[in-house]
N, C-alpha and C positions, 0 to 999 in steps of 0.2 A: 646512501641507504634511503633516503628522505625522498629523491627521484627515482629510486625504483618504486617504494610503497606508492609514489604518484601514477606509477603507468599502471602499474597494479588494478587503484581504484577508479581511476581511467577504462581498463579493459572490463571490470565488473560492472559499471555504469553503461558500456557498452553492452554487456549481455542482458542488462536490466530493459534497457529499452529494446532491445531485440524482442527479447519475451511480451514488453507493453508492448509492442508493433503487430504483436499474432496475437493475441490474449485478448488487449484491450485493457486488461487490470495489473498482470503480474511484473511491472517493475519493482514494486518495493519488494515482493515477495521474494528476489533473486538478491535486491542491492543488501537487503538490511543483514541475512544470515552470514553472509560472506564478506561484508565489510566488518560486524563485528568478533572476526576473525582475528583483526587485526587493530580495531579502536573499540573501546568503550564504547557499550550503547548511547550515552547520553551525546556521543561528538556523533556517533552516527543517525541517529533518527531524524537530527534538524534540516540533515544535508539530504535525505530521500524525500522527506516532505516539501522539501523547496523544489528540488527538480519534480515531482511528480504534482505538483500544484502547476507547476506553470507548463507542465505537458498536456494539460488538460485544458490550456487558456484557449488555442482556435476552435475547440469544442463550446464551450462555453454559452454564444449568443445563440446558434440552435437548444442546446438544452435548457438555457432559458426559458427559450418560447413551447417549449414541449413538455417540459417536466409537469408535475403532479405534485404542485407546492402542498397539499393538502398530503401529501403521503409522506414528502418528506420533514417536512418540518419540525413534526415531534422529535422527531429523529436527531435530527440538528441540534435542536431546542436542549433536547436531554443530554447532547455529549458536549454542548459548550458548559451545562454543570459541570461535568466531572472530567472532564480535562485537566483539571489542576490535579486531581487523585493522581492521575494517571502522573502528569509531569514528577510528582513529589515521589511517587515510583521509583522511575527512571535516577531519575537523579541520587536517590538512595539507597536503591537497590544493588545487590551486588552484584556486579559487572558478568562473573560468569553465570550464576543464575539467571540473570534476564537475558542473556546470549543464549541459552540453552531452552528458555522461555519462549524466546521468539521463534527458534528452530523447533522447537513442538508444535508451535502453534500452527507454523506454515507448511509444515508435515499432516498435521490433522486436517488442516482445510484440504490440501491438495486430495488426502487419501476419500474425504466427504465430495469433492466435484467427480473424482474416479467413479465412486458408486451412484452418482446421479443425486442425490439426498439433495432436497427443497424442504422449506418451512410448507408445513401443510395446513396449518391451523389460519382463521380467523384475522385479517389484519386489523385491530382491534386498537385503539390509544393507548391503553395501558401495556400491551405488548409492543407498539412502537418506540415507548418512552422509556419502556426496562432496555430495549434494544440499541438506541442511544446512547444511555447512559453504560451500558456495557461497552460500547466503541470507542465512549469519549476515553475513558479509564485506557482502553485496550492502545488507541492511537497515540495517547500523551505518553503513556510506558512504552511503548515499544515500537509505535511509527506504523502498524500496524495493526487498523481498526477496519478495515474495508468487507474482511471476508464473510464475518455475521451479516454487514448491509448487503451485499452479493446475494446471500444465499437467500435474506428476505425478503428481496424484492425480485429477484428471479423465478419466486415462485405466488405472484400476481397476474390479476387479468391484464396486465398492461401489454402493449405489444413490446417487440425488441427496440422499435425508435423510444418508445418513452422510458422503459426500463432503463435504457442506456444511459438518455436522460438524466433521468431521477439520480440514477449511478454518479454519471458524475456531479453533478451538481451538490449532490450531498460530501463526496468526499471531498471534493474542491473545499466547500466552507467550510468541516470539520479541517483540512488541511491547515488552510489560512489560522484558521482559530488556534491551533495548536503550536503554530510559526510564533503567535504574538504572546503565548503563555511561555514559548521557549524561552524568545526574547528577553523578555520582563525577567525571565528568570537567570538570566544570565549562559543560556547553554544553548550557545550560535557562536560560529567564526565561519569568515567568507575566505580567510586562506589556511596556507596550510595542505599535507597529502589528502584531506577529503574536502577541498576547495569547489564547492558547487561550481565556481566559476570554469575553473579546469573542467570536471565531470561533463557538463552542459552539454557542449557537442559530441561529445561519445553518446549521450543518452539518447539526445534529441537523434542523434544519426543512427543507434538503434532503429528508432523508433520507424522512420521511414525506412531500414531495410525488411525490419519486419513485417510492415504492414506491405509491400511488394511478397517478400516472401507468401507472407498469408493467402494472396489471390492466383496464385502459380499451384497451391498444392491444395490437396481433400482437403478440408476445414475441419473433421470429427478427429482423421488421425493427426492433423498436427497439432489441435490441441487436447487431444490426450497426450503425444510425444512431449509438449511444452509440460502438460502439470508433472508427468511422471518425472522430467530434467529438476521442475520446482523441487518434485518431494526429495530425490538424490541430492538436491544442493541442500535443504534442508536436515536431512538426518545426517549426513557428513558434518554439518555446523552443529548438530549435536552430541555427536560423539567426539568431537575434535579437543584436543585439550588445551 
């Protein structure tokens, strides 16, 4: 039984990076509702963090030299506060309520990229630093915090190299930051049916089929095709019992 749940979260970690390969963002979006299908949010949030931190590492020395340390930083600054909110969540929250949490949430962001919807206001310190702290809470409970910083910085003068940038740079260290509150906290294992170690090449090999796929087809329909798969995986992991 223990080896099938393995191929299982094997084949999900394969659709996760499939979706990261055409997207750019949505692996966790796909791994986290449908693994906690089958584990506890708190086993599964460490193990998408980790793979989706280190899929973002050959990115990494460009967005470096590109980002807009001054845009993201509050940002950072504010969700390494409340990342522990978040962790103390996860951890105490009830298993099906935050399963059903996390499939709301990633249904509502999908249904908000469908209708085009941008932050339109003012990128101001004090809206960076509530936005932040909303991610940090959001990422520590439930492994996903990305889709607020998506939506607010895709709607700045930056061009798409830097946006991208910023994108990832900020999720990578909110990523890391929330590996080492897991740690501390005791809520990480490297074996086991959700064994990042296992996962790794299903995701990472997602990831380069997707991103071939991406450059073979329209780029508007497949990722509308991609968010509409998010939002069905999503409300299926919400109604699921």
């Amino acid at each position: 039984m223990v080896s099938q749940i393995l191929v299982i979260s094997m084949l999900i970690a394969g659709a996760g990076g499939l979706i990261r390969g055409i997207t750019g963002f949505g692996g966790s979006l796909v791994m986290t509702p449908l693994l906690t299908l089958m584990f506890e949010p708190k086993l599964v949030v460490p193990t998408v963090l980790l793979l989706e931190a280190f899929a973002a590492a050959p990115m990494l020395r460009d967005a470096a030299r590109l980002a807009h340390y001054r845009v993201i930083a509050p940002i950072c600054l504010a969700a390494f506060v409340t990342l522990p909110l978040g962790g103390y969540v996860l951890v105490h929250a009830d298993p099906l309520l935050l399963r059903r949490g996390i499939a709301a949430m990633v249904a509502l962001f999908c249904v908000l990229l469908l209708r085009g919807v941008r932050y339109r206001g003012a990128r101001k310190l004090g809206t960076s630093i509530g936005l932040g702290a909303l991610c940090g809470v959001l990422l520590g409970g439930t492994g996903i915090g990305g889709p607020p910083v998506i939506l607010y910085l895709l709607s700045g003068p930056d061009s798409v190299v830097v946006t991208r940038a910023n994108l990832t740079l900020c999720v990578v260290a909110i990523s890391i930051a929330a590996l080492l509150m897991l740690w501390v906290r005791g809520v990480f294992a490297l074996g086991g049916p959700l064994s990042p170690l296992a996962m790794a090449p299903c995701f990472y090999g997602g990831i380069v089929l997707g991103s071939q796929l991406f450059r073979r087809f329209n780029e508007t329909r497949f990722r509308q095709f991609t968010v509409l798969f998010l939002l069905l995986v999503s409300v299926a992991a919400l109604f699921a019992r």
